[in-house]
C-alpha positions as CSV (number, residue, x, y, z in Angstrom):
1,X,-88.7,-12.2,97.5
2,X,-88.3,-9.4,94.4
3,X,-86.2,-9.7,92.0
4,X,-84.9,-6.2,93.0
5,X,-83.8,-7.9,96.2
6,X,-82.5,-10.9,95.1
7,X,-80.1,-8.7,93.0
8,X,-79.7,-5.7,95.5
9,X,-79.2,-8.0,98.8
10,X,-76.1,-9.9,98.3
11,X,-74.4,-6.5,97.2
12,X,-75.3,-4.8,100.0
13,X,-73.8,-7.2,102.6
14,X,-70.4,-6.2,100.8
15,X,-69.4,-3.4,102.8
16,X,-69.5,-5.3,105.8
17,X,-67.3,-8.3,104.8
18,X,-63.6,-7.4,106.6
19,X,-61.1,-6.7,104.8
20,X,-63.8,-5.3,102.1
21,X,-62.5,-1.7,101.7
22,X,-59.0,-2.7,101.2
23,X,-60.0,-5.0,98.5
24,X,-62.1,-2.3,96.9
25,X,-59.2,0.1,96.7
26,X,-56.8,-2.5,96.1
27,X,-59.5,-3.4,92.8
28,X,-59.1,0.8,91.6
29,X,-55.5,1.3,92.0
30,X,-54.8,-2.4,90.2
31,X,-56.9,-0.9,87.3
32,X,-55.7,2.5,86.7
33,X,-53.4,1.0,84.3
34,X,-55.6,-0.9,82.3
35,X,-58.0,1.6,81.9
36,X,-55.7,4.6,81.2
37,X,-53.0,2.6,79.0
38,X,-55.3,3.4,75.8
39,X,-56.0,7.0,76.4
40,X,-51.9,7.4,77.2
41,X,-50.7,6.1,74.5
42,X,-53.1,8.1,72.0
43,X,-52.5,11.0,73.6
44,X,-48.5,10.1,72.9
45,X,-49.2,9.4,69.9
46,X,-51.5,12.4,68.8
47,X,-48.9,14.6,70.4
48,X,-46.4,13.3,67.9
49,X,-48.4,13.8,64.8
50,X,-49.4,9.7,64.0
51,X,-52.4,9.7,62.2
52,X,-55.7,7.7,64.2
53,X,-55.2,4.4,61.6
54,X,-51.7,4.2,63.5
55,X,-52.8,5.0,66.8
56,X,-55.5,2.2,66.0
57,X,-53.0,-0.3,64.7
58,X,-50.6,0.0,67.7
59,X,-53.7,-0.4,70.1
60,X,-55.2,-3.2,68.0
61,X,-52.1,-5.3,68.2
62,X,-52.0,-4.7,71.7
63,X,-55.7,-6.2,72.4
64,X,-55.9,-9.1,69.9
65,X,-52.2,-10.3,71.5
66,X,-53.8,-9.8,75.1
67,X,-57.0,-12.1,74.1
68,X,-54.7,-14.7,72.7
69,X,-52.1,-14.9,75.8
70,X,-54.6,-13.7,78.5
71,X,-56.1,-17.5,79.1
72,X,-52.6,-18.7,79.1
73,X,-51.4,-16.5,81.6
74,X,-54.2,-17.1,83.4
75,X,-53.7,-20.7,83.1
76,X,-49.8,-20.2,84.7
77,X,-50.7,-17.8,87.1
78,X,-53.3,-20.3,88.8
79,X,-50.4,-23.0,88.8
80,X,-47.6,-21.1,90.0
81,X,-49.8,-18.5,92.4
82,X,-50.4,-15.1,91.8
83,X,-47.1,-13.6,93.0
84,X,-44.3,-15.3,90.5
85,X,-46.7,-14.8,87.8
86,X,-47.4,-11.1,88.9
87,X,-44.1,-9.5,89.1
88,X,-42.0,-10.2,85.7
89,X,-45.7,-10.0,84.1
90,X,-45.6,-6.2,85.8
91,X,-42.4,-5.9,84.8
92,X,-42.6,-6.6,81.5
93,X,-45.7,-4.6,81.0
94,X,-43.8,-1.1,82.3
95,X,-40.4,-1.9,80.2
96,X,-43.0,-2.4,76.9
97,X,-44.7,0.5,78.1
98,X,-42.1,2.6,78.2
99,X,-40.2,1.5,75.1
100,X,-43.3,2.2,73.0
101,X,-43.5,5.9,74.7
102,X,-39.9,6.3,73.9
103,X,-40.2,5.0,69.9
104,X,-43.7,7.2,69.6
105,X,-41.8,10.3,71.1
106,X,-38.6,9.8,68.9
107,X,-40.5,8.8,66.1
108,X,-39.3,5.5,65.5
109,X,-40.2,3.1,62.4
110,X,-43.8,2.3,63.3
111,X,-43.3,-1.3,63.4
112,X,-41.6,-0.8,66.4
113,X,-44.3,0.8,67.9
114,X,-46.7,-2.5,66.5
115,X,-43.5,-4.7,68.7
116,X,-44.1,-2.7,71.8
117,X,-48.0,-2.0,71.8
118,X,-48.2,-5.5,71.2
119,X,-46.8,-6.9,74.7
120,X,-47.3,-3.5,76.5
121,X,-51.1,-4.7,75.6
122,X,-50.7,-8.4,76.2
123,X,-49.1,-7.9,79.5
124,X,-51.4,-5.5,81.8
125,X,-51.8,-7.0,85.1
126,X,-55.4,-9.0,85.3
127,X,-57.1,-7.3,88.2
128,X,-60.2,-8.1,87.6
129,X,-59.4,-12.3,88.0
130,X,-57.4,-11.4,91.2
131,X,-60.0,-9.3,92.8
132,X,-62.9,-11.9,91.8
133,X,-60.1,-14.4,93.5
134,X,-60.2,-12.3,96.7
135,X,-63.3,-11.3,96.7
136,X,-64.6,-15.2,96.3
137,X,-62.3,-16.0,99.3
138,X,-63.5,-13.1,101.6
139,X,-67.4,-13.9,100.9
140,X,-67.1,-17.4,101.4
């Protein structure tokens, strides 16, 4: 067997597992968020004349708060399941979100934008775990 088909095989017995398009949509939608928090929040930002060190501060406080909570959240939500660690996590990530959309668009101190980015960042719901999770289950 090639190496081309020892990589390309199991991938393309994906599309036949059941249940495998709903996962695969399931995977997109869950990480919209992720991937367009950044971009949002410069653009916010930009809008309301921050310079790019800010915009990079805000974001940076977001990311190194994620990287230290994200095992530990991970670590809770494989005791308690998925769903009770899910939903205040979701929760928690749209009320920082929009907190720190509201301080950048009335200009508030930019600490308070550091406060918000910081959990709006740490708090992003981990997709990519649950859909490894599912997808694990499924293939098995």
């Amino acid at each position: 067997m090639q190496v081309k088909d020892r990589v390309i095989a199991p991938h393309a017995r994906l599309p036949r597992i059941k249940g495998a398009r709903g996962l695969r949509v399931a995977s997109v939608v869950a990480g919209l968020p992720v991937a367009m928090f950044s971009l949002a929040t410069l653009v916010i930002m930009a809008l309301r004349q921050y310079s790019y060190a800010q915009m990079g501060d805000v974001l940076a406080a977001g990311l190194i708060v994620r990287a230290v909570l994200l095992p530990l959240l991970a670590a809770i939500g494989n005791r308690y399941g998925p769903r009770r660690v899910l939903i205040p996590q979701v929760l928690i990530f749209c009320a920082a979100t929009i907190a720190l959309m509201q301080d950048a668009e009335f200009r508030k101190p930019i600490s308070m934008l550091y406060l918000a980015g910081a959990i709006a960042g740490a708090t992003p719901s981990p997709a990519g775990s649950r859909s490894c999770r599912a997808w694990s289950s499924r293939a098995a």
